[in-house]
N, CA, C and O atoms as a DFTB+ gen file, in Angstrom:
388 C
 N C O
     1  1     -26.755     -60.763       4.920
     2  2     -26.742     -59.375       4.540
     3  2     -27.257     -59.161       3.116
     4  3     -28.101     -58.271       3.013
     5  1     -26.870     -59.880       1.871
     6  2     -27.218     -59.816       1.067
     7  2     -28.661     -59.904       0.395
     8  3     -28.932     -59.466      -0.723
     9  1     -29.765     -60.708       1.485
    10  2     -31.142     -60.782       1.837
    11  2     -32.033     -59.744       2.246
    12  3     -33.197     -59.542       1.902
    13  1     -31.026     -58.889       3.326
    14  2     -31.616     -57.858       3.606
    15  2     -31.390     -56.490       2.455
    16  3     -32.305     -55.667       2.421
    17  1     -30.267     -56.291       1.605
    18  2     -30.062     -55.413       0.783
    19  2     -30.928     -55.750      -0.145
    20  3     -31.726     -54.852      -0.413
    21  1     -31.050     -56.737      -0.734
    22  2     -32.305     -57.424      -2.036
    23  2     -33.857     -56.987      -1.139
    24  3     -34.640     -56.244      -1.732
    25  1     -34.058     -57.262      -0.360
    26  2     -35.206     -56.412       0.651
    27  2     -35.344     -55.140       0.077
    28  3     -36.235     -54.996      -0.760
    29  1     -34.540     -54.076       0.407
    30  2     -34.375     -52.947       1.196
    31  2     -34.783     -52.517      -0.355
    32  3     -35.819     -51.927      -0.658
    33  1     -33.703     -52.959      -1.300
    34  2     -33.336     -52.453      -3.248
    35  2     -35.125     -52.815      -3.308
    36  3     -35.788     -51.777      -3.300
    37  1     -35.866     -53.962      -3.359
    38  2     -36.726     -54.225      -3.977
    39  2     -38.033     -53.392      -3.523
    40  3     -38.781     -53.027      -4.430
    41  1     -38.351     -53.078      -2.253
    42  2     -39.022     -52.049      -1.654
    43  2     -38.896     -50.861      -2.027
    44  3     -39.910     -50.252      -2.369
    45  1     -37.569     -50.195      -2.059
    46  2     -37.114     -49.023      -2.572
    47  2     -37.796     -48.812      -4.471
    48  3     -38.243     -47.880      -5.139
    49  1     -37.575     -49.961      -4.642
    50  2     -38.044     -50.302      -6.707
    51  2     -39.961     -50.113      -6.290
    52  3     -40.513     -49.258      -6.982
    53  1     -40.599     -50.624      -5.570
    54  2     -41.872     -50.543      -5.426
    55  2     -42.125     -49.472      -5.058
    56  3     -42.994     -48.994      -5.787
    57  1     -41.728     -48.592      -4.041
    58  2     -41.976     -47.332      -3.436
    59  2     -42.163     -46.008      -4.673
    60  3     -42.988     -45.102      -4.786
    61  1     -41.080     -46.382      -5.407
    62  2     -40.444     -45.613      -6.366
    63  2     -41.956     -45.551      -7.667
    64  3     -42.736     -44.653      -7.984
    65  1     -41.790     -46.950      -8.094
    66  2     -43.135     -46.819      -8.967
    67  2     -44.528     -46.404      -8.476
    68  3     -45.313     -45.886      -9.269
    69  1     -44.815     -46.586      -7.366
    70  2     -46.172     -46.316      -6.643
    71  2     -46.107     -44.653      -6.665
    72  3     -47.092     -44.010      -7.027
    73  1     -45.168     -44.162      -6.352
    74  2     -45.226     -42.933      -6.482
    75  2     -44.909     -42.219      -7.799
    76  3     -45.150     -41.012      -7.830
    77  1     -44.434     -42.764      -8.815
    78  2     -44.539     -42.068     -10.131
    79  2     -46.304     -42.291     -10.923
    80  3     -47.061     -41.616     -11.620
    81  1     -46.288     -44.021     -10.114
    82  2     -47.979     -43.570     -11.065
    83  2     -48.975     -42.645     -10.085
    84  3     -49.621     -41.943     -10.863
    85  1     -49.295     -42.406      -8.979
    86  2     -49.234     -41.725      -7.987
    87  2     -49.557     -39.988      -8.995
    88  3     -50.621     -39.441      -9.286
    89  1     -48.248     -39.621      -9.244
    90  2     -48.166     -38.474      -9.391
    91  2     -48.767     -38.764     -10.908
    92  3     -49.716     -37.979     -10.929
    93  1     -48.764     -39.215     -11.764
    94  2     -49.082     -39.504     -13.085
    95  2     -50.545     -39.331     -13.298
    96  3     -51.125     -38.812     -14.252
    97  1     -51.120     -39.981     -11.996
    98  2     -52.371     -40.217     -11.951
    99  2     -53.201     -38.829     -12.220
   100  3     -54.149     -38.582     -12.966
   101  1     -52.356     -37.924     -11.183
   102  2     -52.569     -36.758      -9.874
   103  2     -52.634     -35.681     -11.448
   104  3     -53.632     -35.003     -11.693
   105  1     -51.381     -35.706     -12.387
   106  2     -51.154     -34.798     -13.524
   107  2     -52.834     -34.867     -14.292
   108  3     -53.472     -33.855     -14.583
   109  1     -53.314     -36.275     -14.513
   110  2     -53.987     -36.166     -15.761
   111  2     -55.134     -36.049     -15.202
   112  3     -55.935     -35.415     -15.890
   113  1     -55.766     -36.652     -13.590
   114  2     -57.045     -36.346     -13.316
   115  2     -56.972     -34.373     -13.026
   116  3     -58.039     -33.780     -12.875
   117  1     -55.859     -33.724     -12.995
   118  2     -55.592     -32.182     -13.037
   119  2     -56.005     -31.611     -14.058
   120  3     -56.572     -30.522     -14.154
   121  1     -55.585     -32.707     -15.223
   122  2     -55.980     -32.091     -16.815
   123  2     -57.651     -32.353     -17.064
   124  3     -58.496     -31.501     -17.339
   125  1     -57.810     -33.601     -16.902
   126  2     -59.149     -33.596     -16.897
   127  2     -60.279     -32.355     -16.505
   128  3     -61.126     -31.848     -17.241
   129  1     -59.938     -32.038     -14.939
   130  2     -60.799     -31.300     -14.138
   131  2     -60.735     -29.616     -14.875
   132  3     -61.600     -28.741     -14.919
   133  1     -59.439     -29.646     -15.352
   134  2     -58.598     -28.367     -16.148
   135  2     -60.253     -28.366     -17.269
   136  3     -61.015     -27.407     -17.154
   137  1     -60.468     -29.096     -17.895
   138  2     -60.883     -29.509     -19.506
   139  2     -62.274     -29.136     -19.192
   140  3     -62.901     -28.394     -19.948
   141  1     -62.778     -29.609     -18.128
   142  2     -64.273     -29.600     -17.618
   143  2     -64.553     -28.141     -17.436
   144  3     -65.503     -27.555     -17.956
   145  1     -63.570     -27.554     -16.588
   146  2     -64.407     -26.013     -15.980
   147  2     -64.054     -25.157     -17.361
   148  3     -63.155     -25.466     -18.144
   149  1     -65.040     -23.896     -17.516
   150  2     -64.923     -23.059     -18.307
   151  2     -63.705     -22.318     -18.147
   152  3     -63.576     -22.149     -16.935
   153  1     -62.644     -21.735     -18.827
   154  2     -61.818     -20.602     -18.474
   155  2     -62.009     -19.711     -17.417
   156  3     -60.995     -19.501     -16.752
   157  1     -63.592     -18.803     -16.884
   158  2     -63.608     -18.169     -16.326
   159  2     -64.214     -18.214     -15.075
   160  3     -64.718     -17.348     -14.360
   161  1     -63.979     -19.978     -14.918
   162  2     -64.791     -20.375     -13.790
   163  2     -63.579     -20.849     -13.114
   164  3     -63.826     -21.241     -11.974
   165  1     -61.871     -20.971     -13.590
   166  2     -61.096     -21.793     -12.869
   167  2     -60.549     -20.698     -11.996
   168  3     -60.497     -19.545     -12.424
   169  1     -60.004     -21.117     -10.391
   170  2     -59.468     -20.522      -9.646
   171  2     -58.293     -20.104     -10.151
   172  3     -57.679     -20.761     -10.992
   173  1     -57.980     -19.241      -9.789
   174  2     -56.649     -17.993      -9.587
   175  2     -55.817     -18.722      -9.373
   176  3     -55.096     -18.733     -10.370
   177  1     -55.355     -19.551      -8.447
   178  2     -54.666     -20.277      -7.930
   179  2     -55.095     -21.642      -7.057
   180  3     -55.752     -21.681      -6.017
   181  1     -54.497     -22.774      -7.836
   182  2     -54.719     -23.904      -7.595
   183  2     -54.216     -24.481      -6.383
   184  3     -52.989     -24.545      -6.452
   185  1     -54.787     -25.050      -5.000
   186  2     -54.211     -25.763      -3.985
   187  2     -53.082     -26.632      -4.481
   188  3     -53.156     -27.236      -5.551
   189  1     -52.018     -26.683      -3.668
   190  2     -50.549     -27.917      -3.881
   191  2     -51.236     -29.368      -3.909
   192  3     -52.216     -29.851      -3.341
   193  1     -50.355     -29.812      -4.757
   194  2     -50.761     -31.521      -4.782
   195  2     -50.427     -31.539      -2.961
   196  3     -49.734     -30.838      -2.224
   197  1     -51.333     -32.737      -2.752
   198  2     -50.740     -33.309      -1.592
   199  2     -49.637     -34.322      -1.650
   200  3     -49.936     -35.320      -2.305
   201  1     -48.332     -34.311      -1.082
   202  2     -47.388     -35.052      -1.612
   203  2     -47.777     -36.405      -1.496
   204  3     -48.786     -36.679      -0.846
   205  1     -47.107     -37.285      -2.044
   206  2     -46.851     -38.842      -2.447
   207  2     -46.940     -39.638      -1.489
   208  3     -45.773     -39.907      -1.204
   209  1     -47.852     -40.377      -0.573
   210  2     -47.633     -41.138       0.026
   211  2     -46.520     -42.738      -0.431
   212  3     -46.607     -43.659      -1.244
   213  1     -45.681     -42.372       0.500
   214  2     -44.817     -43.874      -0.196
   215  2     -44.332     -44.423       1.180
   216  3     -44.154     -43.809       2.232
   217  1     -44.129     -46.038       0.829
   218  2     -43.568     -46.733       1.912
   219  2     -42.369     -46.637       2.221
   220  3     -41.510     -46.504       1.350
   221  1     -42.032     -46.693       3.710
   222  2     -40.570     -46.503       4.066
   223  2     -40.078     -47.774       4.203
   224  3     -40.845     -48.573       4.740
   225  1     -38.810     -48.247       3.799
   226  2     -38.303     -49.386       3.367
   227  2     -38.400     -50.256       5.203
   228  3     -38.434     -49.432       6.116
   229  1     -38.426     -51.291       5.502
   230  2     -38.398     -51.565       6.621
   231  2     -36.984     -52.738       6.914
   232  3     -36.365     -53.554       6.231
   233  1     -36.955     -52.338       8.059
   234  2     -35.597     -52.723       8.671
   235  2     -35.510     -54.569       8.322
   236  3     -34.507     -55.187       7.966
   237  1     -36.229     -54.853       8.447
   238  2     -36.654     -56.275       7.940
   239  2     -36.584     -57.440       7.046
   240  3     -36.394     -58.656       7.023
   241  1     -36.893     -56.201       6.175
   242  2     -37.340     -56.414       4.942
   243  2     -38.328     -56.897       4.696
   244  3     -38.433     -57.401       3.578
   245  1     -39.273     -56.944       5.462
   246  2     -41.031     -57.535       5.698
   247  2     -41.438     -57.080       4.032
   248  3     -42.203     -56.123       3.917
   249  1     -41.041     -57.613       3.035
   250  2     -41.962     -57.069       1.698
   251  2     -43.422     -57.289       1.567
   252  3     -44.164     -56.548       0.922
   253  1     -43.822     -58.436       2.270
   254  2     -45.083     -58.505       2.577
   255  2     -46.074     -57.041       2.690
   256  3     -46.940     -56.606       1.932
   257  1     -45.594     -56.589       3.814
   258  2     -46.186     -55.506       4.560
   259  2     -46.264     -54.028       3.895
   260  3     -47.076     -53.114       4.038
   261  1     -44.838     -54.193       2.940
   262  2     -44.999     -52.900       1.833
   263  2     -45.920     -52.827       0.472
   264  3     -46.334     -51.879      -0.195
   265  1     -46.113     -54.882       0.313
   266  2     -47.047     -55.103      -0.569
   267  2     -48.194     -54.553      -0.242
   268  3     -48.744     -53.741      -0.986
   269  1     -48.755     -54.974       1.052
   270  2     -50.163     -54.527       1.846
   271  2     -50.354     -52.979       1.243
   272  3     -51.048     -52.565       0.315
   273  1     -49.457     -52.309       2.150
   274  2     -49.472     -51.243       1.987
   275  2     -49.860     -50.122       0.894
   276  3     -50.563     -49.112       0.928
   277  1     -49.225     -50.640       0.091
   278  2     -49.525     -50.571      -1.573
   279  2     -50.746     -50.806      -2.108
   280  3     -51.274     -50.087      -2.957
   281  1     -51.139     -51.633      -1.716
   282  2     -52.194     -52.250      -2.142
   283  2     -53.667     -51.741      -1.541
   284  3     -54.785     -51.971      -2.002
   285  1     -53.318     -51.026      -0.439
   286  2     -54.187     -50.196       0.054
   287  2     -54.269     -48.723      -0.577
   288  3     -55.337     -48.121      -0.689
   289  1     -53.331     -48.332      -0.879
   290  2     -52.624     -46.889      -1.440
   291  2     -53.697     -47.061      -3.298
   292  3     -54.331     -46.220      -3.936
   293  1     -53.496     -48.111      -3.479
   294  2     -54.498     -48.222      -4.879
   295  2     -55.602     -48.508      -4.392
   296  3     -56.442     -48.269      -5.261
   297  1     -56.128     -48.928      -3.390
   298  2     -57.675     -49.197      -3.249
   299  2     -58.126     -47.705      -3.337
   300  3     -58.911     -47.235      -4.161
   301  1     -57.328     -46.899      -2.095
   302  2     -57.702     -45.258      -1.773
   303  2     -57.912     -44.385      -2.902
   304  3     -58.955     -43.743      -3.017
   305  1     -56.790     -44.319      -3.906
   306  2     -57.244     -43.917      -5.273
   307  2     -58.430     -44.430      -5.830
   308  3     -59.325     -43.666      -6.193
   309  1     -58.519     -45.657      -5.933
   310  2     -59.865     -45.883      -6.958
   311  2     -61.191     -45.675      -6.279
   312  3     -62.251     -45.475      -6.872
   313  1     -61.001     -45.754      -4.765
   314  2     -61.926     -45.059      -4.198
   315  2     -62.753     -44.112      -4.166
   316  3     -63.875     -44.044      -3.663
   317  1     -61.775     -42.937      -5.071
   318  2     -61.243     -41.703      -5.213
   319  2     -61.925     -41.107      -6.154
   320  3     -62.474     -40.005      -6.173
   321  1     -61.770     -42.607      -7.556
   322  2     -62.230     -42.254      -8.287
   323  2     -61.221     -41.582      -9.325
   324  3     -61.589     -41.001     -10.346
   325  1     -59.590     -41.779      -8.825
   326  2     -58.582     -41.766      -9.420
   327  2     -58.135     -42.283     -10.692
   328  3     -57.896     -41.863     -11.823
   329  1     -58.117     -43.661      -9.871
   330  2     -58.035     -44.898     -10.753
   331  2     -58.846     -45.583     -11.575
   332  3     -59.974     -45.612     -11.083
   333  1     -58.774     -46.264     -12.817
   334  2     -59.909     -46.868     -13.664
   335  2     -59.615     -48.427     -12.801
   336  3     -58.646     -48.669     -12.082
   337  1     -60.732     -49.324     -13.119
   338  2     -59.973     -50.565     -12.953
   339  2     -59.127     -50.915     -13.545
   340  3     -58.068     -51.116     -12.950
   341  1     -59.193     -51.109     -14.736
   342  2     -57.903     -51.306     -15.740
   343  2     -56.729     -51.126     -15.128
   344  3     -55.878     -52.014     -15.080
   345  1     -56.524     -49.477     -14.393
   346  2     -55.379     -49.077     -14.006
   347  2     -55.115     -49.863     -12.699
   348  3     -54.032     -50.329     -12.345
   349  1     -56.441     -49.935     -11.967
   350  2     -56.253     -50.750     -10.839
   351  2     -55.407     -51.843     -10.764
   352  3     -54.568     -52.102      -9.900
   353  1     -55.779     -52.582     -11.965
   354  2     -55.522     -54.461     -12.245
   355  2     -54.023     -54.063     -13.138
   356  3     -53.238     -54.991     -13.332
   357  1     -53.861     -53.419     -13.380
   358  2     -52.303     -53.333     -13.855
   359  2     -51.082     -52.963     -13.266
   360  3     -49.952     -53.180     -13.703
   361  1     -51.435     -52.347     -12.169
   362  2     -50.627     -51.996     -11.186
   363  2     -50.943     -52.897      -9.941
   364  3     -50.102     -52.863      -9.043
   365  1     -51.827     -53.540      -9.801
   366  2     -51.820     -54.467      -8.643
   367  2     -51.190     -55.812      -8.844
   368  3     -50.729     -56.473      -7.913
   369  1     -51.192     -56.258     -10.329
   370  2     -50.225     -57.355     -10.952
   371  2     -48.898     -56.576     -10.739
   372  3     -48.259     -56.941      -9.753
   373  1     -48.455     -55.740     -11.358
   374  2     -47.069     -54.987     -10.860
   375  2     -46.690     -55.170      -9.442
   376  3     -45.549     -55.581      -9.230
   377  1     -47.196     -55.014      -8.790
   378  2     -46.949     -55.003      -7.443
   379  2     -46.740     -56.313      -6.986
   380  3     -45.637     -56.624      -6.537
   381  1     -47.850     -57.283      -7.056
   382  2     -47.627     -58.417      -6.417
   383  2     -47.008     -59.768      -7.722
   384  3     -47.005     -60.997      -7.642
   385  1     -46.663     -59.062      -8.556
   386  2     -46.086     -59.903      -9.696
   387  2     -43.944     -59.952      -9.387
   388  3     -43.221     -60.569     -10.169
């Protein structure tokens, strides 16, 4: 039991950070795009973030699979054009560190 709670806690600790840099990311590429348009070129009203994709802890505790997961979740950002590498390689050591 105590294997599976150290599981469940340590997934829950990864989920948790993926989604604060996630939203961190989401704030400053906002400010950026904010900085670029003129005052009288920005919309009235801005579309909702799309919420946080995060992993759901698994019955298992397969951490493997939440690593994956993750690790895909930062490819999609830098894809994106979100992420710098820098940010890439610092959070992908986080993750699998």
């Amino acid at each position: 039991m105590p294997g599976l709670l150290r599981g469940v806690a340590r997934t829950a600790v990864i989920s948790g950070t993926a989604t604060a840099v996630s939203n961190r990311v989401s704030r400053r590429q906002a400010g950026r795009w904010a900085q670029q348009q003129p005052a009288h070129e920005q919309p009235a009203a801005a579309a909702p973030p799309a919420p946080p994709r995060t992993a759901a802890p698994s019955s298992t505790g397969d951490d493997m699979t939440t690593k994956i997961d993750q690790l895909k979740q930062l490819a999609d950002l830098k894809a994106q054009g979100i992420l710098t590498d820098e940010e890439m390689q610092a959070q992908k050591r986080q993750i699998l560190g």
